[in-house]
N, C-alpha and C positions, 0 to 999 in steps of 0.2 A: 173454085180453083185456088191450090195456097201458092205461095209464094216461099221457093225455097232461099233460104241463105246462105251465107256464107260458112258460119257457124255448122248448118246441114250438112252441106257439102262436105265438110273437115271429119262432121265426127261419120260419116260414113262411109270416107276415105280409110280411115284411121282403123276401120273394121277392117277393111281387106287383107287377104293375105301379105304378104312381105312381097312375094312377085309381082301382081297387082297393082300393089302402092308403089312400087320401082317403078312400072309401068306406066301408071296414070302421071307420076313426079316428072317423069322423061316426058310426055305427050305434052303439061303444062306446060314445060320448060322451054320446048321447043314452040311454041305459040307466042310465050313472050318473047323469042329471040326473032321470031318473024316481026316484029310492029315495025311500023314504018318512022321513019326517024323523027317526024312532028307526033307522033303518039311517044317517045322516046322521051323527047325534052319536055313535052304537055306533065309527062308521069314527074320527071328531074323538077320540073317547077315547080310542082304539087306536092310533093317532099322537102326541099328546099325552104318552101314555107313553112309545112310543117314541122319541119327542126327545128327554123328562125322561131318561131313561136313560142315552142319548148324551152328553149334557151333564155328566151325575154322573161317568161313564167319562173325559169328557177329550176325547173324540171329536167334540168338537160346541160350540162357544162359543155364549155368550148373545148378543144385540145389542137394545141400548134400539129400543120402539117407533119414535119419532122418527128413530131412523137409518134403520130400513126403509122408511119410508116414504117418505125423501130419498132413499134408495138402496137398491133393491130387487134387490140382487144374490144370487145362488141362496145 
């Protein structure tokens, strides 16, 4: 038995038609909007760090609240 990934997952997403991928992007969507609030903050912490890490590496700048909010660029 394989084990499929995430990587799997994507690039066989990415074949489907345009309906399909609307479709399957909505059903995702709505599964993460159902977690319950301790799987919410579990997820927020676990990014959290992973930014803080990013940041210490050099890999990743800080930017003042205020800026993002003027300019919300990725």
């Amino acid at each position: 038995m394989s084990t499929v990934t995430t990587e799997d997952l994507l690039a066989a997403a990415l074949k489907l038609p345009l309906k399909e991928r609307a479709e399957l992007a909505g059903r995702l969507l709505k599964s993460v909007d159902e977690l319950p609030e301790a799987e919410w903050e579990a997820l927020w912490v676990t990014e959290s760090e992973r930014r803080l890490q990013e940041v210490r590496a050099g890999r990743m700048t800080e930017r003042p609240a205020e800026h993002v909010f003027r300019d919300p660029r990725p």
